[in-house]
C-alpha positions as CSV (number, residue, x, y, z in Angstrom):
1,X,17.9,-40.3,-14.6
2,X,18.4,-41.0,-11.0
3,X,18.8,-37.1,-10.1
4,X,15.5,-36.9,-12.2
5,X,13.7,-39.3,-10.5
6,X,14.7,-38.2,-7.3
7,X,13.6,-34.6,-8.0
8,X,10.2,-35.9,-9.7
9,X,9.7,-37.6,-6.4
10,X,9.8,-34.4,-4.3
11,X,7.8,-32.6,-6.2
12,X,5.3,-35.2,-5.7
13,X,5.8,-35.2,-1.9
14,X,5.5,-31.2,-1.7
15,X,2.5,-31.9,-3.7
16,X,0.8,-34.5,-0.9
17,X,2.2,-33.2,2.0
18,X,1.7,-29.8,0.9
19,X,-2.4,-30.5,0.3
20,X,-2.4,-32.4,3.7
21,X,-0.8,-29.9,6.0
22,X,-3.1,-27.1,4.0
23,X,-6.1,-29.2,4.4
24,X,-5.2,-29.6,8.1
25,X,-4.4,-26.4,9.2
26,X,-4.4,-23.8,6.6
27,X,-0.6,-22.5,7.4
28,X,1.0,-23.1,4.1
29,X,-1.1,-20.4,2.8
30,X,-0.9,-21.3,-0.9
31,X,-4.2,-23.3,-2.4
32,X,-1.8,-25.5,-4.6
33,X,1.6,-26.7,-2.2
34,X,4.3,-25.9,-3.4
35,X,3.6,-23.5,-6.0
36,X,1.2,-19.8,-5.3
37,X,-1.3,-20.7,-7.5
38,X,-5.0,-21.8,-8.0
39,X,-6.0,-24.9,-10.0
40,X,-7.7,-24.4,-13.5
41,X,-7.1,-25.7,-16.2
42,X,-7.5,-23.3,-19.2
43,X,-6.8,-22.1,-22.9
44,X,-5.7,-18.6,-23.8
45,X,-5.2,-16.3,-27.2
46,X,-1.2,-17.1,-26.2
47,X,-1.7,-21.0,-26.4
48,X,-1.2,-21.9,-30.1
49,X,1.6,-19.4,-30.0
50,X,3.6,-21.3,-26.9
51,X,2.9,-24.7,-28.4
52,X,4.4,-23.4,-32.3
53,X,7.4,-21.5,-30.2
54,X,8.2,-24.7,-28.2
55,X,8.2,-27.1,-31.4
56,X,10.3,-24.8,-33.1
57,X,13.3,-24.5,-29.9
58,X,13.0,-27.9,-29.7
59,X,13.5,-28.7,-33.5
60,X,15.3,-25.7,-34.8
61,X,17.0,-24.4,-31.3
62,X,20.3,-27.2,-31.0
63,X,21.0,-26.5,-34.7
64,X,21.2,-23.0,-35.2
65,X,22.6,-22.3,-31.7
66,X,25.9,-24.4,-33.1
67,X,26.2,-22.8,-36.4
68,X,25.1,-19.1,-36.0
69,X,27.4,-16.0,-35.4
70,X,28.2,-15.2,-32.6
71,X,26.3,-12.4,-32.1
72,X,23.5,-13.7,-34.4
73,X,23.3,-16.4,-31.8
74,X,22.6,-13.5,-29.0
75,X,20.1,-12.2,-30.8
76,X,18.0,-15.1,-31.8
77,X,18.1,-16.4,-28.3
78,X,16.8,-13.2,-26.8
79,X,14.3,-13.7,-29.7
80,X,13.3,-17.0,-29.0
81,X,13.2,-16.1,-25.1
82,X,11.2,-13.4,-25.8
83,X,8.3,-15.0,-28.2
84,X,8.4,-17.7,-25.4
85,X,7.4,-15.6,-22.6
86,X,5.1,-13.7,-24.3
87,X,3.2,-16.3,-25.5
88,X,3.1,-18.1,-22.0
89,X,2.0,-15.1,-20.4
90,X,-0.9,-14.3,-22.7
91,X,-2.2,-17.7,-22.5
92,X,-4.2,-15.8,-19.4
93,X,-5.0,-13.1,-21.9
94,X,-3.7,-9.6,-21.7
95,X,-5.8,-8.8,-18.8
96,X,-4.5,-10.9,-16.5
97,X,-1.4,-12.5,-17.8
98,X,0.1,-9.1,-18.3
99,X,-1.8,-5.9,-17.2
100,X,-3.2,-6.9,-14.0
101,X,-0.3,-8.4,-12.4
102,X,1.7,-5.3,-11.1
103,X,-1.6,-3.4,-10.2
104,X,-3.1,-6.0,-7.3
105,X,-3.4,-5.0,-3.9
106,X,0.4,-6.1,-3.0
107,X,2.1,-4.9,-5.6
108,X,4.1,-1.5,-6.4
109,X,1.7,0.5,-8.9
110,X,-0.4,0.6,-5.6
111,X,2.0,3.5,-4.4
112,X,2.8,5.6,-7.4
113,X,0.7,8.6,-5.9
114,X,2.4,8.4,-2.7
115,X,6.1,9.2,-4.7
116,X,4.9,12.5,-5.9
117,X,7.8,13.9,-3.9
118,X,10.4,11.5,-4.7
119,X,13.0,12.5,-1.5
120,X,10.4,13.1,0.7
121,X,9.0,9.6,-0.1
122,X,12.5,7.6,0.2
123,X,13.4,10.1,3.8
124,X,9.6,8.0,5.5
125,X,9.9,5.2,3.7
126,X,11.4,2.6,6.4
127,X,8.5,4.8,8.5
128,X,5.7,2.7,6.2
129,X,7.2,-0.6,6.4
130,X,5.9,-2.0,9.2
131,X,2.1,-3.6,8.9
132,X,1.1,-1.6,12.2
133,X,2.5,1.7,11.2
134,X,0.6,4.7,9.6
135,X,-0.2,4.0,6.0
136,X,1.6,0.7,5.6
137,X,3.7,0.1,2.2
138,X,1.4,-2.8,0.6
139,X,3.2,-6.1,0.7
140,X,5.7,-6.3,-1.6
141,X,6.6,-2.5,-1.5
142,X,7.7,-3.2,2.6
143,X,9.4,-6.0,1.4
144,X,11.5,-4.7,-0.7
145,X,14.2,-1.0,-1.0
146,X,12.2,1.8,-3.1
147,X,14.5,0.6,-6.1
148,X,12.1,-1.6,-6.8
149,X,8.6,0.7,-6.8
150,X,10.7,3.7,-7.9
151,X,11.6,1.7,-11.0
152,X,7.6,1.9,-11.7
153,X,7.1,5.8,-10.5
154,X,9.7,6.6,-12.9
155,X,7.9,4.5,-15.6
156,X,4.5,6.4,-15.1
157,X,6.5,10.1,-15.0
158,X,7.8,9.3,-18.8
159,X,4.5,8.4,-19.7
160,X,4.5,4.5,-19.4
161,X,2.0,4.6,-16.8
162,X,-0.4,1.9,-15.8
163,X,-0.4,-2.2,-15.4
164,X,0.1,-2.6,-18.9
165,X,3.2,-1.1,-19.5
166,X,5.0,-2.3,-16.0
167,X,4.1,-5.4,-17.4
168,X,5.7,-4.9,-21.0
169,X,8.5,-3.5,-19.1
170,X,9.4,-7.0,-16.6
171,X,8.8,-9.0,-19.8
172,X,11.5,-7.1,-22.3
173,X,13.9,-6.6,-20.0
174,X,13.7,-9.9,-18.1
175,X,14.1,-11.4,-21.2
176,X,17.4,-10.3,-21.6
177,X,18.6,-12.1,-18.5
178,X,19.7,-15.3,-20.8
179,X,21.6,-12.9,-22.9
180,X,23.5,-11.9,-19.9
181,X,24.2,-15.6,-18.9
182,X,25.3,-16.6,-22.2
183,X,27.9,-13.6,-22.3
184,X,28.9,-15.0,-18.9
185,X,29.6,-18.5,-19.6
186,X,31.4,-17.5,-23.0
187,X,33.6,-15.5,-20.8
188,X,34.0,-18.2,-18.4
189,X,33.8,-21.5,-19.6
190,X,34.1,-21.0,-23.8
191,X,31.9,-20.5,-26.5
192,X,31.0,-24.2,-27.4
193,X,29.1,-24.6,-23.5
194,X,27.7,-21.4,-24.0
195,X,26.0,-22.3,-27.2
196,X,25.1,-25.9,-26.1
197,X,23.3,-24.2,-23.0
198,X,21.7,-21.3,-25.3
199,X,18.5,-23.2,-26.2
200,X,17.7,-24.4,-22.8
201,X,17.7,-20.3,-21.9
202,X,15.4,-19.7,-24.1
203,X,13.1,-22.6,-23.7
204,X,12.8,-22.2,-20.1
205,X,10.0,-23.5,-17.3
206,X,11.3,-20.4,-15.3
207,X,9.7,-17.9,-18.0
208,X,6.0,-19.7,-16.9
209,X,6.8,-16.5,-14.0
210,X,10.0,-14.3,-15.4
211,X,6.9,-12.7,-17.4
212,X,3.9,-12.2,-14.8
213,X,6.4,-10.7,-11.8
214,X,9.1,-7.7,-11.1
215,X,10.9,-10.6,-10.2
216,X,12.1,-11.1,-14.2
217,X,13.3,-7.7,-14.2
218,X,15.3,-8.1,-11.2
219,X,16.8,-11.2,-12.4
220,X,18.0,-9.3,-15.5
221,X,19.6,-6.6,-13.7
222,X,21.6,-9.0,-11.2
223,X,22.5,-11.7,-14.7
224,X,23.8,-8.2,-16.0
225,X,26.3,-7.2,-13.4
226,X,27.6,-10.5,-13.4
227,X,28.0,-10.2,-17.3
228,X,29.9,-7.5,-17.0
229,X,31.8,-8.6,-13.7
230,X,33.1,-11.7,-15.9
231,X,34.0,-9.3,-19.0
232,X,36.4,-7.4,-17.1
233,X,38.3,-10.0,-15.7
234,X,38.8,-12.3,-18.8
235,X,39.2,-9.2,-21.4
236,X,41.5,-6.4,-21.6
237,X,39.5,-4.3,-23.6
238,X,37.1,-1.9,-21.4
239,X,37.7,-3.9,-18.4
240,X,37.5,-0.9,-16.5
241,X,34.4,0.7,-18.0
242,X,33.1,-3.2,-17.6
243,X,34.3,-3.2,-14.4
244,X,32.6,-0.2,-12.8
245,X,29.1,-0.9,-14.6
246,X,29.1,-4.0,-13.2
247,X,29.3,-2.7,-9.3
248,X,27.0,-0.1,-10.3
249,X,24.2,-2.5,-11.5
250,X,25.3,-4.8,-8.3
251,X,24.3,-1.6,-6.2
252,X,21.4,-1.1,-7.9
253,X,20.5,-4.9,-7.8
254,X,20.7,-4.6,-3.5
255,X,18.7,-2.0,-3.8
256,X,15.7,-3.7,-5.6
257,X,16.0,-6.2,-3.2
258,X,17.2,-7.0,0.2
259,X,17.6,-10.9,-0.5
260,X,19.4,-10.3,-4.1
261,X,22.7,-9.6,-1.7
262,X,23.2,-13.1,-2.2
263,X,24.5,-12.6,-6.2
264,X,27.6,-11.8,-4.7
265,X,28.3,-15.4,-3.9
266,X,27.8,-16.1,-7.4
267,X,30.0,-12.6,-7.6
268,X,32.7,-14.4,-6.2
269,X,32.8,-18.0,-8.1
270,X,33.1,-15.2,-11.2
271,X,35.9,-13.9,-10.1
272,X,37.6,-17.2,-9.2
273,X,37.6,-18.3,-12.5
274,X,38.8,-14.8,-13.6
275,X,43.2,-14.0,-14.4
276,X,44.0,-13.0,-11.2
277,X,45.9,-10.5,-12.6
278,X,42.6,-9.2,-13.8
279,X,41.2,-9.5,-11.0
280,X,43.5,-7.3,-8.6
281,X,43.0,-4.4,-10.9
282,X,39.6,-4.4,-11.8
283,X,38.3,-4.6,-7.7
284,X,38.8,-1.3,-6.9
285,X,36.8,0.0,-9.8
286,X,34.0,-2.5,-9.0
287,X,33.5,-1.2,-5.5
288,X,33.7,2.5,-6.9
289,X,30.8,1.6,-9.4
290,X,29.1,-0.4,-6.1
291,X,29.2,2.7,-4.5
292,X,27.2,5.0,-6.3
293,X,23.8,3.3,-5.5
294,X,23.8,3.3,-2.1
295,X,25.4,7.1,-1.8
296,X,22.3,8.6,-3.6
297,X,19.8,6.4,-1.8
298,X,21.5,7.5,1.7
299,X,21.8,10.9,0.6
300,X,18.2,10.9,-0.1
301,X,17.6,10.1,3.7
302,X,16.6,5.8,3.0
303,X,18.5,3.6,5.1
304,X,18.9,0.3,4.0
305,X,20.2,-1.5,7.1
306,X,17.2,-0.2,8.8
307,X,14.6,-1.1,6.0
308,X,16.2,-4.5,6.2
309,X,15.8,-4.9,10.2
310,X,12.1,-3.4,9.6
311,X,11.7,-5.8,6.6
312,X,12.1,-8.9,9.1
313,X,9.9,-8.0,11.5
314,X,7.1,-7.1,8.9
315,X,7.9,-10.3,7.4
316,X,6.8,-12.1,10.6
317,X,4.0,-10.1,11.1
318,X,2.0,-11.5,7.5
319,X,2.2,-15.0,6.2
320,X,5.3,-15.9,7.1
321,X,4.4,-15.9,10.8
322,X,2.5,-19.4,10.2
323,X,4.2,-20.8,7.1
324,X,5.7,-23.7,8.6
325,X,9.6,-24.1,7.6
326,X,10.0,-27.3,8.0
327,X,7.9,-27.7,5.5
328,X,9.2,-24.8,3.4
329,X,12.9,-25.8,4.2
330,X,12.7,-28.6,1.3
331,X,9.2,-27.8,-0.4
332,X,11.3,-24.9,-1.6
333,X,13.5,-26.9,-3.7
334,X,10.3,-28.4,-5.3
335,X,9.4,-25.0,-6.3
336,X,12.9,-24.5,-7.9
337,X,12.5,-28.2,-9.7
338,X,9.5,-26.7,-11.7
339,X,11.3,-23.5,-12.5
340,X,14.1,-24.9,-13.5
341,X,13.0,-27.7,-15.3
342,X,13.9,-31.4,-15.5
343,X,16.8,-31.4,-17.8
344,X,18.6,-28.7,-15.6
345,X,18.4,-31.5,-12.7
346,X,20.1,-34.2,-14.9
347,X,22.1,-31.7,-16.2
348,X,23.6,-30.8,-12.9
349,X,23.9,-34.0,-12.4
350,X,26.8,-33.5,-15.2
351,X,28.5,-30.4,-14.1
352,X,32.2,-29.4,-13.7
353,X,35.0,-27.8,-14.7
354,X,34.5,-23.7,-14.8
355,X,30.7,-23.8,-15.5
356,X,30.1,-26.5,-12.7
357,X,31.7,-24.0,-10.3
358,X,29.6,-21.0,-11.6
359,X,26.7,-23.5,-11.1
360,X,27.7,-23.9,-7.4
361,X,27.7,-20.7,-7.0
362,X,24.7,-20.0,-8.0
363,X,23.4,-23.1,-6.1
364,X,24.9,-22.4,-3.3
365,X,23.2,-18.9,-2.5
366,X,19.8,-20.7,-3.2
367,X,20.3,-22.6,-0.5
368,X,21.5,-19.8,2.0
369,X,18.1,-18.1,1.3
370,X,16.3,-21.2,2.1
371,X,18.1,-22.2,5.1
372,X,17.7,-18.2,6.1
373,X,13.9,-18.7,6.9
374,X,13.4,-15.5,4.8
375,X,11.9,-17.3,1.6
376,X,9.1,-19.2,2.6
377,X,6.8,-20.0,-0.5
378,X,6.4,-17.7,-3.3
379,X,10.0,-19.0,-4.4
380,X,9.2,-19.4,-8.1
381,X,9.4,-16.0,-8.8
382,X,11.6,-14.9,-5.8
383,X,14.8,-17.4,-6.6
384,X,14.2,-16.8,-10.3
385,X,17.8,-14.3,-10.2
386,X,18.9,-17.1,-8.8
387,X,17.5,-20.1,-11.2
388,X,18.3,-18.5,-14.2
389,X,21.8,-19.7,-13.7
390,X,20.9,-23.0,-13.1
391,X,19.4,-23.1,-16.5
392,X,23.0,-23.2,-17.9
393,X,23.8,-26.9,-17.0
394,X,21.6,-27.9,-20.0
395,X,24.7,-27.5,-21.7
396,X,26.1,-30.7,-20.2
397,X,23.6,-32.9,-21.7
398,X,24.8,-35.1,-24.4
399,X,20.8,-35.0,-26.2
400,X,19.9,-31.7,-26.2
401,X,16.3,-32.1,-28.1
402,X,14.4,-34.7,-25.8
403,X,15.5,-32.9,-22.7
404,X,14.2,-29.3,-24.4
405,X,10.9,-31.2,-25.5
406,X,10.8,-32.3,-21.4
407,X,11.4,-28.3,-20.7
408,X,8.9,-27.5,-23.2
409,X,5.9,-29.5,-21.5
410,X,6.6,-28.7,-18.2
411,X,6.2,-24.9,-18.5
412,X,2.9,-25.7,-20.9
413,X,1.3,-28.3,-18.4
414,X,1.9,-25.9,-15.5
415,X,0.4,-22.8,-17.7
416,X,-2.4,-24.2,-18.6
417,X,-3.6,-26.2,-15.5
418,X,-2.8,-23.7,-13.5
419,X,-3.6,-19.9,-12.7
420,X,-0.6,-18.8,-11.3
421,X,-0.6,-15.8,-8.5
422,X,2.4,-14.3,-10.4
């Protein structure tokens, strides 16, 4: 309760600081510090839904997630997870809890007509990053390797075109990220942990923005290559197959994002608690699998050392350039207390043995991109590859149903009171 009053009382400070620095001067640029969101408090066709999905993880979730199979378990969390986000997200209505989000002005449907020629798009596409260059990528584009739009050009040449189904597209597949941590922390730290922390994946604050940004489907991607990272060095079956899929998605996971790098330190904590036998031999198909990714992109003329060096600059040049950091520096971390919810505070409060390091490591490359500079607001959707790890330490907590009920009202208070930008 002391790590939860502590964290309650810096939310509250980014709260009144937050509102008295943006008062002031305007340089936060977010209209409710910490969080990138407007205030209004509202209803949506998703509401009775959220509420009825929230009673029944709280009341049901514990339960079934001690008794049920195995696999059954898998399942019915990615269910659970699923209705959850779902729901939340619709409480702003299909329009605009769903459809719109990918399709704004800084987003990546903006630039599905300038892919039309896929290599000549990714040889000028460090060209574009920069806000002073011809035809400058739209915010998010810049910011990130063409992974990340190409996902959504690839989307609209099969036919799944349009805000709509980008947006079905983050939701099912970043629901699957707390599939991918249970598999994990089965494979790490034993099946009763990973069943104890099973409803706190589904019922999480984080899913408030896994649903409304790419960010969920990033998250999924990186939670995957981890997965499969920690099945091939605690398994002798496929640990090869396991082994290569898991560099591959890690490649693929660098190139959706510059800042996503930093999985690897949660990379490493995986293989520390991994046979070290295992380990030796499964390396050097990892870093074939790694490989692939970047050798197509290169080959394709993209260069992501220079879109990186081009990405800081541009960073500097927008909202970043007068977002203060030491505010930011710890404001952050309120931002990551909503996401993550209350109980995952107390309940890393609690951690050790082979979870608790996992934790760490996850913990620890949240802090490297604060302290970088590079992740100044907009964190709630930005960390959420890293928070989804975090949600794991509910599995330390001795009462699982008043600390899911606390998880529960979070996301729904934030939801409905306010309109958030992702």
């Amino acid at each position: 309760m002391y790590a939860v009053a502590a964290a309650a009382l810096l939310v509250a400070a980014a709260v009144v600081i937050g509102h008295a620095v943006e008062r002031r001067d305007g340089t936060l640029r977010v209209s409710r510090p910490p969080l990138y969101a407007n205030w209004l408090p509202h209803v949506g066709p998703g509401t009775p839904a959220a509420v009825a999905v929230a009673v029944l993880i709280v009341a049901y979730g514990p339960p079934l997630a001690a008794r049920l199979p195995w696999r059954g378990l898998l399942g019915a969390t990615y269910a659970a997870a699923s209705a959850w986000v779902w729901s939340l997200a619709l409480i702003d209505g299909w329009h605009w809890g769903i459809a719109r989000r990918l399709t704004t002005k800084y987003e990546y449907l903006q630039v599905i007509d300038r892919f039309q020629n896929i290599p000549e798009a990714l040889r000028g596409f460090t060209g574009h990053i920069l806000a002073d260059s011809p035809a400058p990528w739209p915010a998010h584009t810049a910011g990130h390797p063409p992974a990340a739009p190409l996902t959504f050009v690839l989307l609209d040449r099969i036919g799944l075109g349009g805000g709509g189904w980008a947006g079905v597209w983050c939701l099912v597949v970043g629901a699957t990220s707390c599939v991918a941590v249970l598999v994990t922390v089965r494979a790490l730290a034993g099946e009763q942990l990973a069943r104890r922390a099973a409803p706190f994946l589904a019922l999480a604050p984080a899913a408030v923005w896994a649903g409304t940004s790419a960010d969920g489907y990033f998250a999924a991607v990186a939670a995957w290559s981890l997965a499969l990272l920690a099945l091939s060095v605690t398994t002798d079956r496929g640990r090869r197959t396991a082994a290569c899929a898991a560099g591959l998605l890690f490649g693929l996971t660098c190139y959706l994002s510059y800042g996503l790098t930093l999985i690897a330190v949660i990379g490493a904590a995986v293989l520390l608690l991994g046979r070290l036998g295992a380990r030796l031999r499964v390396l050097p198909y990892a870093v074939l699998g790694l490989a692939v990714v970047p050798a197509l992109f290169t080959a394709y003329g993209f260069n992501w050392w220079e879109g990186y060096r081009l990405l800081v600059e541009r960073y500097y040049q927008g909202a970043a350039g007068v977002r203060p950091y030491v505010y930011w520096v710890w404001a952050n971390l309120a931002c990551t207390v909503l996401v993550v919810g209350f109980a995952t505070v107390a309940g890393l409060r609690r951690g050790r043995g082979a979870l608790g390091l996992l934790l760490a490591g996850a913990l620890l490359a949240l802090l490297i991109a604060d302290l970088s500079g590079m992740s100044k607001a907009e964190t709630e959707r930005i960390w959420l590859p890293f928070a989804t790890w975090l949600l794991a330490a509910g599995a330390f907590l001795p009462r699982a149903r008043p600390w899911l009920a606390v998880q529960g009202v979070l996301a729904l208070t934030v939801n409905h009171l306010l309109l958030t930008g992702w």
